[in-house]
Residue frames as a rotation matrix with the C-alpha (Angstrom) as fourth column:
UNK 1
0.090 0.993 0.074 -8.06
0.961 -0.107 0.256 -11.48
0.262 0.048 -0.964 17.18
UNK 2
-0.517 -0.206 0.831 -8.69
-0.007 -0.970 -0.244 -7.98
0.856 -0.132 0.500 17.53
UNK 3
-0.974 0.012 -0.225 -9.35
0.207 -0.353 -0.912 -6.44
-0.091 -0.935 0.342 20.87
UNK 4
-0.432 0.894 0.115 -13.13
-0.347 -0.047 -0.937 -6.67
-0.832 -0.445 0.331 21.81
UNK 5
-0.240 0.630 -0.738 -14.55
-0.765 0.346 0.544 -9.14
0.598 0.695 0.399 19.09
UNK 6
-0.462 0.298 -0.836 -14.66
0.535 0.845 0.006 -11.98
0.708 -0.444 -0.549 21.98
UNK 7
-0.282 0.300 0.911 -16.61
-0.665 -0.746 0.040 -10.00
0.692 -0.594 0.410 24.43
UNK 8
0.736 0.605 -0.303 -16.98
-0.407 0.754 0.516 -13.62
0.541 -0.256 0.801 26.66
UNK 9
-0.553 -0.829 0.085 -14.59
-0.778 0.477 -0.409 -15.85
0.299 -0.292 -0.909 28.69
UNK 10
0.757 0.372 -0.537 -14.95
-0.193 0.913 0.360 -19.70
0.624 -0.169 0.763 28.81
UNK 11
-0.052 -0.907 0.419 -13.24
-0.993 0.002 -0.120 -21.23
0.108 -0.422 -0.900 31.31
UNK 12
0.237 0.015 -0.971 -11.97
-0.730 0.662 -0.168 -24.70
0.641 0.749 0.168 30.46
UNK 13
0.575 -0.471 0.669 -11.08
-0.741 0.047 0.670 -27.03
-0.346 -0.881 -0.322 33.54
UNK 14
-0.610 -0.644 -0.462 -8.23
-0.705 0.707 -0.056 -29.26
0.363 0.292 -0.885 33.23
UNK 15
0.105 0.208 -0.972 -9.28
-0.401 0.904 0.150 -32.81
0.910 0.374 0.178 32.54
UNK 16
0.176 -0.125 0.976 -9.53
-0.952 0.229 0.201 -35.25
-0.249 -0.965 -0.079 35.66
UNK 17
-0.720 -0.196 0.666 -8.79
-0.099 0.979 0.181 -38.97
-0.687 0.065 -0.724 36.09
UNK 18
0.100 0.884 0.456 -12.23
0.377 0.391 -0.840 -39.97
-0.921 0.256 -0.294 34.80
UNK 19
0.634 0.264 -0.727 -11.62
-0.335 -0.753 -0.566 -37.54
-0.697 0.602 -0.389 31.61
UNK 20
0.135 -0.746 -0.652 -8.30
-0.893 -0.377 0.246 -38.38
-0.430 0.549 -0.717 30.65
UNK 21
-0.585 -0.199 0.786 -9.16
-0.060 0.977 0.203 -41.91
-0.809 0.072 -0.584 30.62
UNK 22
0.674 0.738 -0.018 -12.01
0.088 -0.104 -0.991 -41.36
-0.733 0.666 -0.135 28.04
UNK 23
0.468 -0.363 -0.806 -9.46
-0.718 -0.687 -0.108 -38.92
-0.514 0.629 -0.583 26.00
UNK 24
-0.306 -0.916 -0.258 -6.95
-0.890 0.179 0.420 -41.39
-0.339 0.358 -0.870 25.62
UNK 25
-0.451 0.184 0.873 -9.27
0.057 0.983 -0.177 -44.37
-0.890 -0.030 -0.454 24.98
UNK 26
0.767 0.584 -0.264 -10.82
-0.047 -0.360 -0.932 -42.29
-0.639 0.727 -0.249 22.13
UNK 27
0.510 -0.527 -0.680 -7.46
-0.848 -0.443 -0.292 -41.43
-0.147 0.725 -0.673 20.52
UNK 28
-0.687 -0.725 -0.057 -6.09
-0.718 0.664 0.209 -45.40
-0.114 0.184 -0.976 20.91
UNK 29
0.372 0.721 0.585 -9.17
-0.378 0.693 -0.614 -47.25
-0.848 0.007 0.530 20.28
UNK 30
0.954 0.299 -0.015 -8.05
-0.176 0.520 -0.836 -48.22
-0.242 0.800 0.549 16.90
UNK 31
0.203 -0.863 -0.462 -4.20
-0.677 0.217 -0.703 -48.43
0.707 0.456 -0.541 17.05
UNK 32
0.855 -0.138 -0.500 -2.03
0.300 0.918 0.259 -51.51
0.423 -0.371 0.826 18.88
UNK 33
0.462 -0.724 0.511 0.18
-0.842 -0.540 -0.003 -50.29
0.278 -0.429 -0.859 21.47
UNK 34
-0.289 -0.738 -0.611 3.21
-0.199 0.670 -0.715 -52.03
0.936 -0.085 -0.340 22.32
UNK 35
0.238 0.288 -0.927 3.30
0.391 0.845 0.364 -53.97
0.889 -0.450 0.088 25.46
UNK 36
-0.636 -0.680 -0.365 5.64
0.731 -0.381 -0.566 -51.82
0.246 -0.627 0.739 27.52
UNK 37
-0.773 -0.051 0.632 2.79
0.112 -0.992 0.057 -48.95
0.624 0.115 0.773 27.25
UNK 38
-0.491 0.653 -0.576 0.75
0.871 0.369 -0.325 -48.72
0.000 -0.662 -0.750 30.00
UNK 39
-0.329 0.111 0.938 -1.76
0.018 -0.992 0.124 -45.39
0.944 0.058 0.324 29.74
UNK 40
0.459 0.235 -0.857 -2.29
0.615 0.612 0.497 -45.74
0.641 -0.755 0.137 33.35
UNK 41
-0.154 -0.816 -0.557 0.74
0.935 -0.302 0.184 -44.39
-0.318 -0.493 0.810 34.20
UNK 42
-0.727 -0.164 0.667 -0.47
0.564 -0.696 0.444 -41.23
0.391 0.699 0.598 31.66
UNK 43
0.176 0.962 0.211 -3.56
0.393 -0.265 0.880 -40.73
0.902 -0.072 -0.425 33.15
UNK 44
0.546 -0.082 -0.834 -2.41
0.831 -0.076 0.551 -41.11
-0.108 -0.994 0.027 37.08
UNK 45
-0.428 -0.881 0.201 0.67
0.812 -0.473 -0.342 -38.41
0.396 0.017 0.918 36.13
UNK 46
0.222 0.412 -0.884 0.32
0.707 -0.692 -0.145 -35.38
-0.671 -0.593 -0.445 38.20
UNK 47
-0.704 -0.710 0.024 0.96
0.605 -0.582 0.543 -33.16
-0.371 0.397 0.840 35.40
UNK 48
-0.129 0.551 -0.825 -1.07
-0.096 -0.835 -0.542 -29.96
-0.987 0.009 0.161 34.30
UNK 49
-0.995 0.093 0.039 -1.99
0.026 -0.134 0.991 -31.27
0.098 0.987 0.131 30.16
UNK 50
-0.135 0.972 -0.193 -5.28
-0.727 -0.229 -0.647 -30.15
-0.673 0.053 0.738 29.23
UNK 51
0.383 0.405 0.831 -7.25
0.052 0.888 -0.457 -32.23
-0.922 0.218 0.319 26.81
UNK 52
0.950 -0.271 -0.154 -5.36
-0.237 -0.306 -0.922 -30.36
0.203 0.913 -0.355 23.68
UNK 53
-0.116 -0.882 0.457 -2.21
-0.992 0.076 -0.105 -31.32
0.057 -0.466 -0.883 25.27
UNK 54
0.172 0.518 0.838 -3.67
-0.420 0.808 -0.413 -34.96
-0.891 -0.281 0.357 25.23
């Protein structure tokens, strides 16, 4: 982008518990995960993925 067409900042917060569970229940509603996968363990992770990272 060229310099001064956004003339705004959004600021996006990173995703909490409550969020990432949605995210990931949207993107696996319709496939069959294997037994071993637990998104639990995705959601609880202390790690810094926004929801595009997701």
């Amino acid at each position: 982008l060229s310099p001064g067409r956004i003339d705004r900042k959004i600021e996006f917060p990173m995703p909490d518990e409550k969020t990432k569970r949605r995210i990931f229940n949207i993107h696996t509603q319709r496939m069959t995960l294997a037994e071993d996968v637990n998104l639990e363990e995705f959601i609880m992770a202390k790690d810094d993925l926004s929801g595009a990272d997701i």
